[in-house]
C-alpha positions in Angstrom: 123.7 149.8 128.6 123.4 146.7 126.6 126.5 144.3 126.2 127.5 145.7 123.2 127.9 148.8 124.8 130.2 147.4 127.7 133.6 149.0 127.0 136.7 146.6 126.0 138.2 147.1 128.8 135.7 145.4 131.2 135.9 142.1 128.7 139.2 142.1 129.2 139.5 142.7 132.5 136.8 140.0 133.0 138.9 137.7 130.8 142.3 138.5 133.4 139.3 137.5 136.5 138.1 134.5 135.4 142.1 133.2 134.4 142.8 134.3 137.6 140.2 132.4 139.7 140.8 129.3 137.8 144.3 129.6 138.9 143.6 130.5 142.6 144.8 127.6 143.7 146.7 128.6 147.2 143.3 129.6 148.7 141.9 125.8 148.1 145.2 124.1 149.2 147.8 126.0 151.9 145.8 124.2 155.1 146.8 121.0 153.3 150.4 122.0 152.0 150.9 123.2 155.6 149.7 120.3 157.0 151.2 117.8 154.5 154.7 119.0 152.5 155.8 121.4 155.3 154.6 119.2 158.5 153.2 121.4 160.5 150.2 121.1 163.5 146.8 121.7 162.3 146.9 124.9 164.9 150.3 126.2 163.3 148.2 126.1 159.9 145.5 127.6 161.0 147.1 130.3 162.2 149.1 131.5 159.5 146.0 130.8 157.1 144.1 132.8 159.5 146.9 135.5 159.0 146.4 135.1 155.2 142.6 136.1 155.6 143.9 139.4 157.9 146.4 140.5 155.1 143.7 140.3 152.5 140.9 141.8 154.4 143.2 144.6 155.0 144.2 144.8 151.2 140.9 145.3 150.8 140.2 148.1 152.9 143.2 150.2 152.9 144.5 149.0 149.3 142.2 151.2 147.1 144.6 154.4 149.1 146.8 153.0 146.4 145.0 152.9 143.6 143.5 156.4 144.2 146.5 158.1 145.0 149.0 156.7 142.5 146.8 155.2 139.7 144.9 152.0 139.3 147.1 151.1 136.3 150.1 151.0 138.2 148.7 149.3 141.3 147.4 146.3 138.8 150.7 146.1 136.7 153.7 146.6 140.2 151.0 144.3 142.1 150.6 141.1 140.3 154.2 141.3 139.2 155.0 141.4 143.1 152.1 138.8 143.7 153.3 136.5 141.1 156.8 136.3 142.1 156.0 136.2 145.6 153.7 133.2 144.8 156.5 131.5 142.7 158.7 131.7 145.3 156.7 130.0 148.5 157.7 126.6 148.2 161.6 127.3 148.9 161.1 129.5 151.5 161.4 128.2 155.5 158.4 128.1 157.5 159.2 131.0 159.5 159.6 133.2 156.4 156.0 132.3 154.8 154.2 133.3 158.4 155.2 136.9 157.1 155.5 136.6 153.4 151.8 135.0 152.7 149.9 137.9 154.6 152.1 140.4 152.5 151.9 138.4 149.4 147.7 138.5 150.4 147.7 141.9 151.1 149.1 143.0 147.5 146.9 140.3 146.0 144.1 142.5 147.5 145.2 145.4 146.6 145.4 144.1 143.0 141.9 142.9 143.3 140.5 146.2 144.4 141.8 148.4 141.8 140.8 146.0 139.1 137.1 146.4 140.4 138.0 150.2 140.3 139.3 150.4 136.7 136.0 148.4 135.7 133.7 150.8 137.5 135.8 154.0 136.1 135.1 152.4 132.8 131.6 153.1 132.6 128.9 155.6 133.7 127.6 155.9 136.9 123.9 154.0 136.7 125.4 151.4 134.3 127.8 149.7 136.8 125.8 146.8 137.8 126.5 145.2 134.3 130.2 145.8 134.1 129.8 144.4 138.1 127.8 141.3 137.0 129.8 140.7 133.9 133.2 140.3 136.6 131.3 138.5 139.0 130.4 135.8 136.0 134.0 135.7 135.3 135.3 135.1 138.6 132.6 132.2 139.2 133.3 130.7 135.9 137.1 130.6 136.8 136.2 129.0 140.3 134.2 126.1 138.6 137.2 125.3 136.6 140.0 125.8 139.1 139.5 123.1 141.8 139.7 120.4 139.3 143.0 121.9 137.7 144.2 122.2 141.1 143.3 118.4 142.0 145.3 117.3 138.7 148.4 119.9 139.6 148.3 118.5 143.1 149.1 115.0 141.9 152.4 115.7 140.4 153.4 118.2 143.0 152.9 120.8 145.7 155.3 123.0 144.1 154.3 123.1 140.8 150.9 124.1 142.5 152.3 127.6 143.3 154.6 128.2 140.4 152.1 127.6 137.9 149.6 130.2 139.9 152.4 132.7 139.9 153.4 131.7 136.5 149.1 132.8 135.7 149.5 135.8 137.8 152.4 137.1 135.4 150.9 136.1 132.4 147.8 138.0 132.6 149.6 140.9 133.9 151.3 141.3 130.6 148.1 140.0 128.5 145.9 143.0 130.3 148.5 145.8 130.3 148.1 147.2 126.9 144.1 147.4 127.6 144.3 149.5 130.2 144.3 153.3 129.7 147.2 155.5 131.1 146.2 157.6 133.8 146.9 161.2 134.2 149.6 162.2 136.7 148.1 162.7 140.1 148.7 166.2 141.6 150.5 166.8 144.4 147.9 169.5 145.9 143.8 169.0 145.8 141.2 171.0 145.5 138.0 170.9 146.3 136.3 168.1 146.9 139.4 166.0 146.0 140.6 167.3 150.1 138.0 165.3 151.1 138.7 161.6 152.8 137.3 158.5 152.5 135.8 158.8 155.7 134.7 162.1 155.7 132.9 161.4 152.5 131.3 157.7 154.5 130.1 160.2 157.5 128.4 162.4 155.0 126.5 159.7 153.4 124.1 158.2 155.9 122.6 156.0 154.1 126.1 154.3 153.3 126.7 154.0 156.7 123.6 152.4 157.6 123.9 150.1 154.7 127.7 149.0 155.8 126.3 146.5 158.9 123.9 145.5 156.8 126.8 144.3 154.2 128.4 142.7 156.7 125.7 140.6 158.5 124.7 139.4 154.9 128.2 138.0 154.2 128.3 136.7 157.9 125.4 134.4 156.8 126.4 133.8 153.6 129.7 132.3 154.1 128.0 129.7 156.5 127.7 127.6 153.4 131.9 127.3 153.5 132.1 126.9 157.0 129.3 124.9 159.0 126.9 123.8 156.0 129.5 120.6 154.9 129.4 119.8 158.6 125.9 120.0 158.9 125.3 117.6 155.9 127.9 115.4 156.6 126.5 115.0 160.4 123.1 114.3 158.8 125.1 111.4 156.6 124.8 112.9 153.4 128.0 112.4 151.2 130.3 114.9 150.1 128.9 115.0 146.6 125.7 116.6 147.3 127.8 119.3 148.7 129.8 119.7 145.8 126.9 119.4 143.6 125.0 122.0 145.6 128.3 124.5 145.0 128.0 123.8 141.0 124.1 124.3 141.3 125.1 127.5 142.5 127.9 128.5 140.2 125.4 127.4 137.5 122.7 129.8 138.1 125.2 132.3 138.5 126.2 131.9 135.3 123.1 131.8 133.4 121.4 134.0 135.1 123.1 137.2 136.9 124.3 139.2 133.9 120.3 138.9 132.1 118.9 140.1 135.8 121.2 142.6 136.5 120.6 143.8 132.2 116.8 143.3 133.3 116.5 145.3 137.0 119.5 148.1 136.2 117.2 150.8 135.7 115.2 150.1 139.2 116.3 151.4 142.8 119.0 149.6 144.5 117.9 149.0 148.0 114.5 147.3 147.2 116.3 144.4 145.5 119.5 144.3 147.3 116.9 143.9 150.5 114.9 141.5 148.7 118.5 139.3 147.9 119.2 139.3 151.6 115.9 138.2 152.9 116.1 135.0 150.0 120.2 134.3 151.5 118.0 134.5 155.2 115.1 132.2 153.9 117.6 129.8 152.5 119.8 129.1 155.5 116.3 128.8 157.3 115.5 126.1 154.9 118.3 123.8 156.1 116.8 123.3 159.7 114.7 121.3 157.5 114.9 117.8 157.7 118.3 117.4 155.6 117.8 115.3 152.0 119.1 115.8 148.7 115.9 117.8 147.4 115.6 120.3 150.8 119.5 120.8 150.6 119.4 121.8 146.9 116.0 123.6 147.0 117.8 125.8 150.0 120.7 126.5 147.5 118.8 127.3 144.9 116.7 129.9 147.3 120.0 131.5 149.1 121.1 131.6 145.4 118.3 134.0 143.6 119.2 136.0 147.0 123.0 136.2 146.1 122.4 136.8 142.2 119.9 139.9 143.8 122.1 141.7 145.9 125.6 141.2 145.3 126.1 143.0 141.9 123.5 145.4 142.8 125.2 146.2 146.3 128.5 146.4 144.6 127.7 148.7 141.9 125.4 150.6 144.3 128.3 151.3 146.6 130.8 152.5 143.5 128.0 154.5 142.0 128.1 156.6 145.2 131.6 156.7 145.2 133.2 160.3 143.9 135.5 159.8 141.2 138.7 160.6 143.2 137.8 158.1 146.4 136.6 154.9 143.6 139.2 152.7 144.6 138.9 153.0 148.1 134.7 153.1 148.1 135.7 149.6 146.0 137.9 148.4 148.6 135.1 149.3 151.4 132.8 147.7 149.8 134.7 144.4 149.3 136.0 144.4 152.8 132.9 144.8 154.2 131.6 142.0 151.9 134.4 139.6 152.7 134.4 140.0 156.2 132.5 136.8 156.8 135.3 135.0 155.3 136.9 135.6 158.9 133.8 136.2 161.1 131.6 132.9 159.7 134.3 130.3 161.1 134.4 131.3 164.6 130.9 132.7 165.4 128.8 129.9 163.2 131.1 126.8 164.6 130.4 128.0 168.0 127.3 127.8 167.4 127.0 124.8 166.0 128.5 123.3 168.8 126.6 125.1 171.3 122.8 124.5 169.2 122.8 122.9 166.0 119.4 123.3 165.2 119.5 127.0 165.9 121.8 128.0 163.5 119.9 127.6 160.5 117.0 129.7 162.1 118.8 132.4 163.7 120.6 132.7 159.7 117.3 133.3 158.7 116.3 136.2 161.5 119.6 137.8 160.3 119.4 137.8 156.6 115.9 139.7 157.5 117.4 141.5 160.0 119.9 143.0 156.8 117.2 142.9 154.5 115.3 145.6 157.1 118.3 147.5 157.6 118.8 148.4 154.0 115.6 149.3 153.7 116.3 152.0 156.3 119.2 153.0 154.7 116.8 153.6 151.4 114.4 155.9 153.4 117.6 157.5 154.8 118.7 158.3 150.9 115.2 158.8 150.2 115.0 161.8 152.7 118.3 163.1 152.1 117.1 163.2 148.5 113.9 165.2 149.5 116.1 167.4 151.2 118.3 168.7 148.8 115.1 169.4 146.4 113.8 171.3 149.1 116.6 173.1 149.4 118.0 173.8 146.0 116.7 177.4 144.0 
């Protein structure tokens, strides 16, 4: 499928995602609006912005139930309309109240989230998923290159215009996408069929899937050190905070250019070959910052742990809804995402224990466990492999 072929709705779509990243603004701020306007410890912050990151990673696991049982549509258009307001409304609510309310307001955020990735994927045919998937992903990063320096302007006049204009966004593009997306047929009441079957059920019968899950999550438990103990291991090595920053738009960059013409250029090839070959480059480039740290070893790493993220991430993603049967999209979409967020929870604590404990062995060990993930998906592709062999053998 070239890009002429990509159905409307995925542009638009894409169009909501990148609005919405560039307006993300309470992910990049509530640590400092907890700590600042509202007054509280750094402890006290971190535990409610801990409790954010449990509400989403749960929206993104149980949230595609939703979606797959009531209609995509309907989770995207009740969702952000429940999102936005509940956005709006943070800076007049007491402290107490928000230690509940963010983790709902993230958990319907998620939910959101994951049926958007499922109304994409439903848009096109299986096999041709990792260009609607790349064309998303561009989105979002494009958005996130632009949002930090709105934020920063939005921040200077006030904390609460912060979270009404993100609401405000959240609203807007809710009522900009609706009349793009298709109605969906009523769901039945009673299934047949296949359609009985679970999410879980359908995981267990895949093996491969299941041995390509860890695999997911180690990746993204390496992958997130760059948020977590990379800016400390720079800054302990006396570099300043812009070669940080320009090693995040270096990133962003590439991703741009270059992930929608590779996924275009490798869709026709098997999954797990590059999706393993993505991991081992996110490996090597951690590896490379045991290096001795300088402005041309830190961006050389980025641009290594890069190629590896423009590899596998689309191609994981779409490889995962591909396998996914049409009734159980949504919540194959929402396993996949929480499985490739998890780090966002799991890269704080395990990394920064380490790099108290040994420095110098992070960046090493990050290496062993990108090829560690790479190795397992390639088991799980001999797993599919056989399976494959299998049913051939066995068919008439």
């Amino acid at each position: 499928m070239n890009l002429r072929e990509v159905p409307r709705l995925v542009w638009v779509l894409a169009a909501g995602r990148f609005v919405g990243s560039a307006t993300s603004f309470m992910i990049l701020f509530l640590t400092l609006y907890l700590t600042g306007p509202r007054d509280l410890s750094v402890p006290a912050a971190g535990v409610i912005a801990g409790e954010v990151g449990v509400g989403a990673l749960v929206g993104y696991f149980t949230g595609g139930r939703w979606g797959d049982r009531r209609g995509h549509r309907r989770v995207v258009l009740s969702g952000s309309v429940a999102s936005g307001l509940g956005t709006v409304a943070i800076p007049w609510l007491p402290v107490a109240v928000l230690a509940v309310w963010l983790p709902v307001v993230a958990y319907v955020s998620a939910a959101v989230s994951v049926s958007v990735g499922a109304l994409s994927a439903l848009a096109v045919d299986r096999g041709d998923r990792r260009t609607s998937v790349a064309i998303g992903r561009a989105a979002s990063n494009a958005g996130f290159m632009v949002g930090p320096p709105l934020a920063a302007l939005i921040v200077a006049h006030s904390y609460t215009a912060l979270f009404v204009v993100e609401g405000l966004m959240m609203l807007i593009v809710r009522w900009l996408v609706a009349p793009a997306m298709p109605r969906e047929p009523a769901r039945p009441t009673q299934h047949t069929g296949q359609e009985r079957h679970g999410l879980w059920r359908a995981v267990r019968a895949d093996r491969s899937l299941t041995v390509l899950l860890p695999a997911i999550v180690l990746a993204d438990l390496v992958y997130r050190q760059l948020y977590t103990t990379v800016p400390l291991h720079l800054r302990d090595a006396c570099e300043p905070v812009a070669l940080y920053t320009a090693m995040i738009a270096i990133g962003s960059g590439l991703i741009l250019l270059l992930e929608i013409p590779v996924a275009q250029r490798l869709r026709r090839l098997a999954s797990y070959p590059i999706i393993a070959a993505g991991y081992a480059l996110v490996g090597v480039g951690f590896a490379l910052f045991g290096l001795p740290v300088s402005a041309a070893s830190a961006i050389v790493a980025m641009v290594v742990l890069t190629a590896g993220e423009i590899l596998y991430k689309t191609t994981a993603t779409a490889h995962v809804l591909d396998a996914a049967p049409d009734h159980l999209v949504g919540q194959y979409q929402g396993l996949y995402t929480g499985a490739a967020t998890s780090g966002t929870m799991l890269s704080g604590p395990v990394g920064g224990a380490m790099y108290a404990v040994a420095p110098a062995a992070l960046w090493p060990i990050c290496g062993v466990t990108g090829l560690a993930a790479a190795a397992i998906v390639l088991a799980a592709g001999r797993f599919s492999l056989r399976s494959r062999e299998g049913a051939l053998r066995g068919s008439p």
